[in-house]
Each structure stands twice: as structure tokens, then as C-alpha cells.
C-alpha positions in Angstrom: -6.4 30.3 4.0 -9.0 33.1 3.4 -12.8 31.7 3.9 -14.7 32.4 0.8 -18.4 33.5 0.6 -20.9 31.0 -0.5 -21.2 32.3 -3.5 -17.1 32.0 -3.8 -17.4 28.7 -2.7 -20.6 27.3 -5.5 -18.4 28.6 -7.7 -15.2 27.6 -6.9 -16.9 24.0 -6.5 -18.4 23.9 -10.3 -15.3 25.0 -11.7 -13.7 22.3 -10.1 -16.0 19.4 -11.0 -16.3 20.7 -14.5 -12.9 20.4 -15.0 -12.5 17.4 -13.7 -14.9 16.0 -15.9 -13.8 17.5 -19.1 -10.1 18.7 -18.7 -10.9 21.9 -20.5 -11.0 25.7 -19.1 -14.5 26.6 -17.7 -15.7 30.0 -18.4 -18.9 31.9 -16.9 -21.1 31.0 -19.5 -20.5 27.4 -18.7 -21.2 27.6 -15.3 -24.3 29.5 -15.6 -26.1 27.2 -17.9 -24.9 24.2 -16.3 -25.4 24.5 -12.6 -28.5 26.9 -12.3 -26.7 29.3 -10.0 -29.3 31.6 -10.6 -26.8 34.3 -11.5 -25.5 36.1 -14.5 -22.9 35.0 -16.6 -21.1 38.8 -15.9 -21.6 38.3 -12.0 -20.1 34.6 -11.8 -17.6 36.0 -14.5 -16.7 38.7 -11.7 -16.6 36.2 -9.0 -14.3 34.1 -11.0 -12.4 36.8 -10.8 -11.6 37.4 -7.6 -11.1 33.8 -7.0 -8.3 34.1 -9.8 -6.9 37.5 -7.5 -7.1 35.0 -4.5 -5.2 32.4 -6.3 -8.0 29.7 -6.1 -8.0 29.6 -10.1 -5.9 30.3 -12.8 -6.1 31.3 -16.5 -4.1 29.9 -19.0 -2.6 32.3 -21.5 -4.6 30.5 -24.4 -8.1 30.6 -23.1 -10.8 32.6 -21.8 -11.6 30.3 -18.9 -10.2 29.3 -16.0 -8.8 25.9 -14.2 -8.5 24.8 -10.4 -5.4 26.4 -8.9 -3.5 24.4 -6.7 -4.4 26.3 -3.6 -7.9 25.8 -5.1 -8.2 22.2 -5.1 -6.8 22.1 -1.9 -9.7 24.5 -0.4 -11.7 22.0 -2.2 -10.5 18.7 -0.6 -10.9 19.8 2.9 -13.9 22.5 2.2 -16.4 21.6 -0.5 -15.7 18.1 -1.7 -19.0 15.7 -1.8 -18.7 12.4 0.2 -21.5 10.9 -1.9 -21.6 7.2 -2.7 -20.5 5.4 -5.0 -22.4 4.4 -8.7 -24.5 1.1 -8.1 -22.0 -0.2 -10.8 -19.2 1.0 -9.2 -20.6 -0.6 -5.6 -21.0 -3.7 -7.4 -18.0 -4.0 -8.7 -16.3 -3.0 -5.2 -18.5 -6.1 -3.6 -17.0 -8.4 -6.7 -13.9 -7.4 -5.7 -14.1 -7.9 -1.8 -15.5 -11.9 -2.7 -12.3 -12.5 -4.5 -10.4 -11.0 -2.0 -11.8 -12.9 0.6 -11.0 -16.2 -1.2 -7.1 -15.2 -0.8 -5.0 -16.2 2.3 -1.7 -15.0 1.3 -0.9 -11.5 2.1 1.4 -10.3 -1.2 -1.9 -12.1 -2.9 -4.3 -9.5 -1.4 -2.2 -6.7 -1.8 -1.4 -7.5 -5.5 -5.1 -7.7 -5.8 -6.2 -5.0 -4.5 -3.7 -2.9 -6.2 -5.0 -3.8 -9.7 -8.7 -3.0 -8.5 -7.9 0.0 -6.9 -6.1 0.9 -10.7 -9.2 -0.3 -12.4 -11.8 1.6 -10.2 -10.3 5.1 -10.8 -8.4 5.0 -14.3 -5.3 5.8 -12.2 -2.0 4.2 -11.2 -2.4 3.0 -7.6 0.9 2.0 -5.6 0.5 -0.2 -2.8 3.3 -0.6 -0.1 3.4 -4.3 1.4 3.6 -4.7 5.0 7.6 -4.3 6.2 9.4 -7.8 7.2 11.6 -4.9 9.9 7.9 -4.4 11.9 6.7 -7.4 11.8 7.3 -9.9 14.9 9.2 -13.3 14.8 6.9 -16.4 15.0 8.6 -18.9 14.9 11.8 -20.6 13.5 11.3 -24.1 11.5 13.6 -26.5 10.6 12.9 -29.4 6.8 15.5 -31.9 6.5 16.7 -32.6 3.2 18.9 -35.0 1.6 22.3 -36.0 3.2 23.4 -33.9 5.9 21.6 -30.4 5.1 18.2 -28.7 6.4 16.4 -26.0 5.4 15.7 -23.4 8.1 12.6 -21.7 7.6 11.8 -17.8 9.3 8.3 -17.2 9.2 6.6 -13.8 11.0 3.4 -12.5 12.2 3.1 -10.7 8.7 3.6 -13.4 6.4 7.0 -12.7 5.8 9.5 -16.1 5.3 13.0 -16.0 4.8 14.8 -19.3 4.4 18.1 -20.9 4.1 19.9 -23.8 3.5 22.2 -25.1 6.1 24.5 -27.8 6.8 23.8 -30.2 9.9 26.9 -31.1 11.5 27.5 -35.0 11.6 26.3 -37.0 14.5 24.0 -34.3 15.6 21.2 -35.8 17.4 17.4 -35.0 16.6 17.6 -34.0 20.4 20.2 -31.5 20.6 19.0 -30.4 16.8 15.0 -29.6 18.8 17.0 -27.7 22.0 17.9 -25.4 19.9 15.2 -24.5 17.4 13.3 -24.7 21.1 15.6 -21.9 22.6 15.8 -19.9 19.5 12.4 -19.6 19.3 11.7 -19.3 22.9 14.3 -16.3 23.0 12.5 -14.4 19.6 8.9 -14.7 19.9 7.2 -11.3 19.9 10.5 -9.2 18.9 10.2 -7.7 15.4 12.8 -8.1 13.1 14.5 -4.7 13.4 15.2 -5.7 17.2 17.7 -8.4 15.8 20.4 -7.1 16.1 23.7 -7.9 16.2 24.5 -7.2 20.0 20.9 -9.2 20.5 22.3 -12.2 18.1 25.6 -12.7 19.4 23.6 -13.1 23.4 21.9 -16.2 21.6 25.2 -17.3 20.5 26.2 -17.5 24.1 23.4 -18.6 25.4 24.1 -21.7 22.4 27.3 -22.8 23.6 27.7 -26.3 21.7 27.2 -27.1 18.5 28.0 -23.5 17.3 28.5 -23.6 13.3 25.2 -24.9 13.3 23.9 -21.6 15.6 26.4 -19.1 13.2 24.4 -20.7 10.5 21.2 -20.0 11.6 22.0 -16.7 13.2 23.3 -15.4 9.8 20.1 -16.1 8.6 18.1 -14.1 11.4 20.9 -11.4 10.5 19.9 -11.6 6.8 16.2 -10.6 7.7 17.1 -8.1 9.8 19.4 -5.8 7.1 16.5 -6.6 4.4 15.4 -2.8 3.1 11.6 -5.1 2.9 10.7 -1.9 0.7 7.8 -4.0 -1.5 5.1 -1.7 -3.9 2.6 -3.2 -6.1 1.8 -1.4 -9.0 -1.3 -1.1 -10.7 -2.5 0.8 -14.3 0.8 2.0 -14.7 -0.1 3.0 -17.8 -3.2 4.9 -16.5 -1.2 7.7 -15.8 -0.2 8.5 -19.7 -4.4 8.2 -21.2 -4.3 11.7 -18.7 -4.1 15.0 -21.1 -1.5 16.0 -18.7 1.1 13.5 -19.5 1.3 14.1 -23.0 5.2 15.5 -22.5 7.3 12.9 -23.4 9.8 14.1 -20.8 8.1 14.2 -18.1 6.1 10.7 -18.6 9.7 9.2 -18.7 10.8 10.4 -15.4 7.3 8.8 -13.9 8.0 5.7 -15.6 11.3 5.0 -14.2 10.1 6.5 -10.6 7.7 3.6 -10.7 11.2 1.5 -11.2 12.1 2.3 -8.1 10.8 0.2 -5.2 12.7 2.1 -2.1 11.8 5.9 -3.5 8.2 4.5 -4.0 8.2 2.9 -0.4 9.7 6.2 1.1 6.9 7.9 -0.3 4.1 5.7 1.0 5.7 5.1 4.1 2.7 5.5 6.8 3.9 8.3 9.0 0.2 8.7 10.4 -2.3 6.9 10.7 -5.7 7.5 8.7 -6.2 9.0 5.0 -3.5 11.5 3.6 -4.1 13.7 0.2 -1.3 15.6 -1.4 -1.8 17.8 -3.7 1.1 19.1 -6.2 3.8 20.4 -4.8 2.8 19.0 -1.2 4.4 16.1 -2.7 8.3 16.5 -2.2 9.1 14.4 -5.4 10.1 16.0 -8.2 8.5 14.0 -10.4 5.3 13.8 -9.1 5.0 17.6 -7.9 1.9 17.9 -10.9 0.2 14.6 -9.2 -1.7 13.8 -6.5 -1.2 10.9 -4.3 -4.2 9.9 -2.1 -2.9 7.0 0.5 -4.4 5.5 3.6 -2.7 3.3 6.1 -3.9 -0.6 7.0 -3.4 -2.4 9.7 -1.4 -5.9 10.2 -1.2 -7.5 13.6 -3.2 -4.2 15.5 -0.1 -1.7 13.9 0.0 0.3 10.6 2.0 -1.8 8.5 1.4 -1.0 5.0 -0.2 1.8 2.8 -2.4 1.9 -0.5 -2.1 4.8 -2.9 -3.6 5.8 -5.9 -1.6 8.6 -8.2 -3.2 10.4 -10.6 -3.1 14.5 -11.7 -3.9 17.2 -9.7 -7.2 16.9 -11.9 -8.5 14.1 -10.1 -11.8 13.3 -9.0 -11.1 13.0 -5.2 -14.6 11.9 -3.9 -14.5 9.0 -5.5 -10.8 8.1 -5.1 -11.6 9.3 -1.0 -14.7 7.2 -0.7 -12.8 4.1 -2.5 -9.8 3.5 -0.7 -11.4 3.8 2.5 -14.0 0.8 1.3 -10.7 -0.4 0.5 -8.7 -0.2 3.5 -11.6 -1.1 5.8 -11.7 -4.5 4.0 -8.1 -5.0 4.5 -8.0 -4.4 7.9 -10.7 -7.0 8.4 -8.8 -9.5 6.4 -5.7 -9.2 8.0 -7.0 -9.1 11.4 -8.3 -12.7 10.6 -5.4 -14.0 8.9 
């Protein structure tokens, strides 16, 4: 990427915020009266120029001004972009947010929460990947008797995660034998996560189980049951955000976001957290079709000391990314700290 002159980059930085703000082309004249550059409308009408000849901006055919390129928001997301604060109101809503938020113990709870704030903070559509059932680690198996000669066997992970089945308790079993082997079962699977069940691993605790084995079968097929579980989980918030954007007016292309937001295991492949840390992709950086004219800002959050989930927020290329940047980090900062206490 060519460096740009100061100059260049004032420039390049007004035309940006200006659109952002107002969705329309910016000419010279604009950016001369507005941001005191201290330079004539024909030499910022020059520079724009050349920043057009770079391919930082671009001119549509039916106006005299110019709009962000791609390659020009891009130099402005890791060049020029302001990591200001936030608005007191916007701070005090953040802090409203974090009470309720601390008030909530189940983990879908908080993420369903947070997903709707982020939505409401930034007049975008935020997706929000739950943490995975495959990486999180087996607690502990528990067994709930229930009428006549059934139980329900209860999986329950380091993440929250529960799977649970009904299964039948063969006659004259004794509480004894019934406590050896929820004991051994749970002594043998504490600390693996649930992708490490597999079905080599099962059928050694099926040995090591030799009586009473329709009861183990039963309770292995549950164990079994977790461990093919996709677990792709998003939470969707201001999905209609996305269509009050000038952008989105095509009917066409609205349609095809609104049935990718349909689609839990593209959406999770998507957010997947493949690093650590903050991630913004702009436009065509995003290998989905139908969000190649978005950008998708996400940020990983840890469960049980390990990236296990992600929060996004989706919204044009036109996007005012301070404020998204600054939010989900508040955002993911305050996860972490719940979950590590959960």
C-alpha cells in the first residue's frame, strides 16, 4: 500500500467521516468549509484527485464528488481511524448494559444479551457465535431418577453446555453398581473436551464397563450424541438494521442477507475465531458472496482460559468503525470477566 502525504491522508480522513455521516458524495467545497484545512477548494479538489488515481476514492457516474474506495477505508482502518471514546450517553448506556449483564448466570443468557445491545449501540446487525459444546471440557455426568424403571442422564460441561437423555435402568440394578459407574465414567472424562469422544475412546469405556452393559450403551450413545453435535449457535441482533442502510435498498440483494442470517452453520463458519484479538473485514475481504459490500468487525472471548466464542457486528462498508472498534472491545472485555467467574 502506497503511504500517502499528510495532506493525502486529512483528506482522505474527511472524506471518509463525511460519508459516513451523510451517505452522500463529498466534494472539495465540502471539505474546505467543513474541516478548515486551510486550503483551497481547487488544491483539495486536486488532491482528491490523485487519491481517486491511487484508488483510495471513487466517483460515481452521477456526481461530482467522491466516496471511500474500498482500498480507502481499509488505509483508514489501520492508518487514520480515531480511537476516541465513546458519547457520555453512549458510555452510560454501555454501563446499563454491563449491570444487567452481570445479573445473568446462564451463558446463552449473556450472549443473547449482548447481542441485542451490541445491535442497539451501533444501528447494525450484530451476530454473536456461542461458545462450541466440541471445545468445551466434560464436567461431569449426572444421573435423576424418574418414575418406574427409567433415569434421566444429564451431560453438563465446563461451558454450560447440557445434553440429556432418557434411559432405561435395567431391573434389580442396585443404587451401588448404578454410583460405580456414573463414578468411572466420570472419573475416565473429566478434563477431555467433547471432540476427544470418540468412538475408539467410547468403546475403551465400554470395556473397561464390563457388567451391566445396555445400561453403559445407553449412556455411551448419549456421550456419542454430543460429540457429532455441529454446536454451530449465532445470536442475532437488529436484523433488520441492516435494510434502514441506503445501501440495502435492492430488493435482491437484501433477500440473500436475509436468508444468510437463516443459516446458523454458514454464520458460525464465518465467525469462527481463527485468531485471537479484533478482526475487521472490509468488502471483498469477506469471502461470502453475500456480504462482499459489508463489513464484519468480530472479536474473540474467552471461556475456560481458551477462545470459545466470537461477537460480530455487520453493517456496510460505510460504517463508522471507531465506534463499532471501541464498543466490542468494552464488550468483549466484560465477557471475558464474566465468564472467567462463572
Amino acid at each position: 500500500m502506497v503511504d500517502l502525504s499528510e495532506r493525502k491522508r486529512r483528506i482522505l480522513h474527511a472524506v471518509v467521516k463525511d460519508y459516513v455521516q451523510t451517505a452522500e458524495p463529498v466534494g472539495s467545497r465540502t471539505i474546505s468549509r467543513r474541516y478548515r484545512m486551510d486550503l483551497s477548494a481547487a488544491t483539495i479538489r486536486n488532491e482528491m484527485a490523485d487519491l481517486e488515481e491511487l484508488g483510495y476514492l471513487t466517483q460515481p457516474h452521477t456526481s461530482a464528488g467522491r466516496i471511500p474506495s474500498q482500498r480507502g477505508y481499509r488505509f483508514y482502518v489501520d492508518c487514520l481511524m480515531d480511537m476516541t471514546g465513546l458519547e457520555p450517553e453512549e458510555e452510560g448506556y454501555l454501563a446499563r448494559v454491563f449491570l444487567q449483564l452481570e445479573k445473568m448466570h446462564e451463558i446463552d443468557q449473556i450472549v443473547q444479551y449482548a447481542a441485542k445491545a451490541l445491535s442497539q449501540m451501533t444501528n447494525y446487525t450484530s451476530l454473536v457465535l456461542g461458545p462450541q459444546p466440541k471445545r468445551s471440557a466434560f464436567k461431569h455426568l449426572r444421573l435423576v431418577p424418574l418414575d418406574g424403571e427409567q433415569a434421566l442422564v444429564v451431560l453438563l460441561t465446563d461451558s454450560g453446555y447440557i445434553k440429556s437423555k432418557i434411559i432405561e435402568l435395567p431391573q434389580a440394578l442396585s443404587r451401588e453398581e448404578l454410583t460405580r459407574v456414573i463414578s468411572y465414567l466420570n472419573e475416565q472424562l473429566v478434563g477431555q473436551t467433547v471432540e476427544e469422544l470418540t468412538l475408539s475412546r467410547l468403546q475403551k469405556l465400554r470395556k473397561g464397563l464390563y457388567t451391566k452393559i445396555d445400561l453403559v450403551d445407553q449412556m455411551l450413545l448419549l456421550l456419542e450424541e454430543a460429540s457429532l453435535e455441529s454446536g454451530s449457535r449465532v445470536f442475532l441482533g437488529g436484523a433488520s438494521n441492516i435494510l434502514k442502510q441506503p445501501e440495502f435498498r435492492d430488493v435482491e440483494k437484501v433477500g440473500h442477507l436475509l436468508a444468510l442470517f437463516e443459516q446458523d452453520e454458514i454464520l458460525g463458519s464465518i465467525l469462527e475465531p481463527l485468531q485471537t484479538g479484533l478482526s475487521v473485514r472490509i468488502g471483498t475481504e469477506n469471502v461470502l458472496r453475500e456480504i462482499s459490500e459489508c463489513s464484519l468487525v468480530t472479536a474473540t472471548y474467552t471461556l475456560c482460559d481458551r477462545p470459545d466464542g466470537t461477537i460480530g457486528v455487520l453493517g456496510p462498508t460505510r460504517m463508522e468503525y471507531a465506534k463499532v472498534v471501541v464498543i466490542m472491545k468494552q464488550m468483549v472485555e466484560k465477557l471475558n470477566t464474566l465468564f472467567s467467574g462463572l
